[in-house]
C-alpha positions in Angstrom: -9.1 101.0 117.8 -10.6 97.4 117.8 -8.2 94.8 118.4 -5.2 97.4 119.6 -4.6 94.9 122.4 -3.0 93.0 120.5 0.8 93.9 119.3 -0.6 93.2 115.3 -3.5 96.2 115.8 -1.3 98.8 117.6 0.7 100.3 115.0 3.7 101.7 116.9 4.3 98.2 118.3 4.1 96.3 115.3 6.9 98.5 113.9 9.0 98.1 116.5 9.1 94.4 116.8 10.1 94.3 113.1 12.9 97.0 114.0 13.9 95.2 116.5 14.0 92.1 114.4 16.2 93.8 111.7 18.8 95.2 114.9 18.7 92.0 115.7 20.1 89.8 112.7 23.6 90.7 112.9 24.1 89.7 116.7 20.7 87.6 118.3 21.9 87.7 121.8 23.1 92.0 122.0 20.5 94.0 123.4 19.2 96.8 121.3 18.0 100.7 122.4 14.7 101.3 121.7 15.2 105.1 122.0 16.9 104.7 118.7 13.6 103.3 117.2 12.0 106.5 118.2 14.5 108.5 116.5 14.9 106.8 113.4 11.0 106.7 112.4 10.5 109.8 113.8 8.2 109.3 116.4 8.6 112.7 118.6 5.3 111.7 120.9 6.4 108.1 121.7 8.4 107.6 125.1 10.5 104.9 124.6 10.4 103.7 128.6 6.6 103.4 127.6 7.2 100.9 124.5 9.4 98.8 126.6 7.3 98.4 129.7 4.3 97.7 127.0 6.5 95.0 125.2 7.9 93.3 128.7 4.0 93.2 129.3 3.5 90.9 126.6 6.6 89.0 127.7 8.4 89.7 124.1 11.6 91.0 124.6 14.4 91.2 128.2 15.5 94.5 129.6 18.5 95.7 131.3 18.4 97.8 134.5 18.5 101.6 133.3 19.4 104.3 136.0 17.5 108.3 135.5 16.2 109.2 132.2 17.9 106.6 130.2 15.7 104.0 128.2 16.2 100.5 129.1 17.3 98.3 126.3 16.1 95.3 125.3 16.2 91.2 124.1 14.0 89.7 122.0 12.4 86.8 123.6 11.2 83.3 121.8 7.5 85.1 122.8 8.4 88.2 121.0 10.2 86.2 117.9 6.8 84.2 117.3 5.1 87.7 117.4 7.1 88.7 114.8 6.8 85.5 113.0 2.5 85.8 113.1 3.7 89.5 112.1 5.4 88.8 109.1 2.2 86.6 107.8 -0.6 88.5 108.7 0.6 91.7 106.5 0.3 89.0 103.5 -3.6 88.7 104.3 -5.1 91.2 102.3 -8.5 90.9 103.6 -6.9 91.9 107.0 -4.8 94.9 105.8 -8.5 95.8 104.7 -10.3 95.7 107.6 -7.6 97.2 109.6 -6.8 100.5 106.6 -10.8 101.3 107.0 -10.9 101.2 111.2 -7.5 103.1 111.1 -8.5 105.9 108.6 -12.1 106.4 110.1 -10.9 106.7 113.6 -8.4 109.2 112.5 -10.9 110.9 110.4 -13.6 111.2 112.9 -10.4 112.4 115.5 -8.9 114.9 113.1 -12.4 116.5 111.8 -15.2 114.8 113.9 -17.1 117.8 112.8 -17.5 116.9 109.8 -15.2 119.4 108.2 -13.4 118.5 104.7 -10.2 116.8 104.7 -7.7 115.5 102.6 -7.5 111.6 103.2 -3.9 111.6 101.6 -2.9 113.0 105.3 -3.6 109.8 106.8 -0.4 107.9 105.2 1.6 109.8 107.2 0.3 109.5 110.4 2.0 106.4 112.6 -1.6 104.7 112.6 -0.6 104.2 108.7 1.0 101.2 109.2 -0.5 97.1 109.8 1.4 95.1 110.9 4.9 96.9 110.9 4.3 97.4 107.3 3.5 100.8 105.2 -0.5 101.1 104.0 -0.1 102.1 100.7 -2.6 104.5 99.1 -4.6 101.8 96.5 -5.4 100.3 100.2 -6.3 103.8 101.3 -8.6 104.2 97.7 -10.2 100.7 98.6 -11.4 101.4 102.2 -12.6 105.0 101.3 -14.7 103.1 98.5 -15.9 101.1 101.2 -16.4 103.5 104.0 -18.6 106.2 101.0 -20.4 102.5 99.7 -22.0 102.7 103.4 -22.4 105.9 103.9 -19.7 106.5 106.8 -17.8 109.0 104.9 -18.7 111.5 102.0 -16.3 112.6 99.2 -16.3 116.4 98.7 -15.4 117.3 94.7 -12.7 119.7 95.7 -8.7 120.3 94.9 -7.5 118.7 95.5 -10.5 116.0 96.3 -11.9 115.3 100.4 -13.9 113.5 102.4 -15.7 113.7 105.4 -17.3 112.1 108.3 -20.7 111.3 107.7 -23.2 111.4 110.8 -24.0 107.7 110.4 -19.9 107.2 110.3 -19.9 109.4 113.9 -22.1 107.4 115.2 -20.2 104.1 114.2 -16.9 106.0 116.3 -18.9 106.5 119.4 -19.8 102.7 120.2 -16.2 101.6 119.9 -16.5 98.7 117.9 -15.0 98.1 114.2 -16.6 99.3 110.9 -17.5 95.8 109.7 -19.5 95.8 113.4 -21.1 98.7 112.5 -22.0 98.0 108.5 -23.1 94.3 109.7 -25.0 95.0 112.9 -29.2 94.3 112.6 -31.1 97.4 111.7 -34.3 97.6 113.4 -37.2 95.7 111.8 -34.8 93.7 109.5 -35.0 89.5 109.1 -32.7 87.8 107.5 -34.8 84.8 105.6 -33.9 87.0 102.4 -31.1 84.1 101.5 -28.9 81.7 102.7 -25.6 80.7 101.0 -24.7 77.3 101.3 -21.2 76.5 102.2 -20.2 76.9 98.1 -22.0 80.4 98.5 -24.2 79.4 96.0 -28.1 81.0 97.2 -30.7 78.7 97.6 -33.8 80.5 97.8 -35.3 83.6 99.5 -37.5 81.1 100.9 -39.4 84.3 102.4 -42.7 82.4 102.7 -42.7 79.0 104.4 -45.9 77.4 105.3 -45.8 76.2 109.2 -47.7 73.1 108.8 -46.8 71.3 112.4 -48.5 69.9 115.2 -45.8 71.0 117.8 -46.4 74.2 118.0 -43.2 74.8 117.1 -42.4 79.1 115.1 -39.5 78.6 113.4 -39.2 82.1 112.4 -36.8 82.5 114.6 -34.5 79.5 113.2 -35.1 81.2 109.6 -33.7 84.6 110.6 -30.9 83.2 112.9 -29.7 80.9 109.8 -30.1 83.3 107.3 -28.3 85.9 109.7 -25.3 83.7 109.9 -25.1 83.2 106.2 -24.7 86.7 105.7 -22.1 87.6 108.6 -20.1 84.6 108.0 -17.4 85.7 106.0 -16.5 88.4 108.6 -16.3 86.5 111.9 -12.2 86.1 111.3 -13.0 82.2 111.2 -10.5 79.9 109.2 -12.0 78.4 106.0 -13.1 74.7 107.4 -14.3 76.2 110.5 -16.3 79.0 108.4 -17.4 76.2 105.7 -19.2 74.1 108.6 -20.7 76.8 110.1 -22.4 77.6 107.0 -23.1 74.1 106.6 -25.1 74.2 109.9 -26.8 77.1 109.2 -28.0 75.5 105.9 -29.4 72.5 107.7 -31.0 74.7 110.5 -32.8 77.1 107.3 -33.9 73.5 105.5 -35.4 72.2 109.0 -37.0 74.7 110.0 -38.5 75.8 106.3 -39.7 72.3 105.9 -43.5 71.8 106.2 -43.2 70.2 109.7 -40.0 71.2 111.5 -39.1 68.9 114.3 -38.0 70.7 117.9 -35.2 68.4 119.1 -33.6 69.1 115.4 -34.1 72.6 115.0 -32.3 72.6 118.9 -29.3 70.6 117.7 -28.3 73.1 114.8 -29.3 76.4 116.7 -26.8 75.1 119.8 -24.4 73.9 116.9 -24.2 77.6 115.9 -23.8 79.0 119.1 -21.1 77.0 119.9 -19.5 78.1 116.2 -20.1 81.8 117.3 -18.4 81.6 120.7 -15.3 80.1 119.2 -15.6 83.1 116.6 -13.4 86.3 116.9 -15.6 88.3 119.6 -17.1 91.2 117.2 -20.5 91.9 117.4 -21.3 90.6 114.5 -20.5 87.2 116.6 -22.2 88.2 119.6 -25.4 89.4 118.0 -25.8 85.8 116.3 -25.0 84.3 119.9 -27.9 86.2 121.3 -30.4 85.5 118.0 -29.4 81.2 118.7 -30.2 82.0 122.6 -33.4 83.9 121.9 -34.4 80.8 119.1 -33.7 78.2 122.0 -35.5 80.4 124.6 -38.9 79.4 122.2 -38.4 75.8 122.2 -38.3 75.4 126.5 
């Protein structure tokens, strides 16, 4: 899945830093068998040499020479404590636990019944890809991402008993490119703009500002501007940027729509805000929501040369 890289989007891992955590609070300095970790959560298909050498990647934990079939054991390091630590916050983000609930259960769903067969989604939550960030996904986060995965047509819910869903052909085709669901549900669809509106940095919607009159001397289209700003409004709140970086990004984008609907949009300005966004965009989380904006500001700079 998206972001599995990372110890906080592979759910195995994430579980057994905070297990390794909780062995850990009687005596810091012992070292701890992760063979036990796979015993205890029952875990038949995970080798626990595997988990170590994946954790000692990431520098997070120590491990002891181990002779034939016997799993090393392990140390936390200050690396694998400050995983833990960004760990133990990120399952308060509910937003995240979203996002993560909807990738996990439409990967398992296309996985488990790709061929669009029925299935109970209740089946997911006790799978080992039910868990973010070492924590259980309960099933009103389950109801929330199925609402959200039927709302865009990736899944359908089948009135049976008890009630299923399956995967919709639009939702295979959002498996097969490998990116997340919010990639997928926030990607251009051919022949779309995006002058419809622009929030400002409140959110508040200023105008569909769908007709602009181009009265210029400089030759200047700045269609282009219109759609990239307005594009940017819409995919802001999904780029994973913090709150001031997202609010003056949005603040850009405003000025770049007001510039270049004004009767006589001036180049060197409508330049400045499109290479402000880029720069927002490349410091974004790489999705492709980010990297489709990064190509609209290059193609909207391409005009002006």
């Amino acid at each position: 899945m998206p972001g599995r890289d990372a110890a906080e989007g592979d759910p195995v891992l994430a579980r057994l830093l905070m297990w390794l955590d909780e062995q850990a609070q009687p005596n810091p300095s012992r070292y701890i068998d992760v063979s036990r970790f796979v015993e205890e959560q029952q875990l038949p298909d995970e080798d626990p040499t595997v988990l170590v050498f994946e954790l000692k990647q990431r520098d997070y934990v120590q491990v002891t020479p181990s002779w034939g079939d016997e799993a090393p054991s392990v140390h936390l390091t200050d690396a694998g404590r400050a995983a833990i630590h960004r760990l133990k916050k990120l399952r308060l983000d509910r937003a995240a636990r979203l996002r993560y609930t909807m990738d996990a259960f439409h990967r398992w769903l296309f996985d488990t019944a790709g061929d669009q067969k029925p299935t109970n989604p209740v089946m997911f939550l006790i799978t080992p890809a039910a868990y973010f960030a070492g924590s259980e996904i309960t099933g009103t986060e389950l109801h929330e991402a199925l609402a959200y995965l039927e709302q865009h047509d990736l899944i359908e819910r089948i009135d049976t008993e008890p009630p299923t869903v399956a995967i919709t052909p639009q939702g295979v085709s959002c498996a097969l490119t490998g990116g997340s669901v919010q990639d997928h549900v926030n990607q251009p669809r051919p022949g779309t703009t995006y002058n419809n509106f622009m929030p400002n940095a409140k959110g508040v919607i200023i105008g569909e500002q769908q007709h602009f009159t181009q009265n210029n001397t400089d030759g200047v289209d700045p269609t282009l501007f219109v759609q990239l700003a307005g594009y940017v409004g819409q995919v802001s709140p999904i780029l994973g940027l913090p709150d001031d970086d997202r609010v003056e990004l949005e603040r850009v984008a405003q000025d770049l729509h007001t510039e270049a609907t004004s009767g006589n949009p001036e180049p060197g300005r409508l330049r400045q805000f499109a290479t402000q966004l880029k720069e927002h965009l490349l410091a974004a989380t790489t999705t492709m929501a980010a990297t489709q904006g990064i190509q609209m500001a290059e193609h909207a700079l391409a005009a002006l040369m």
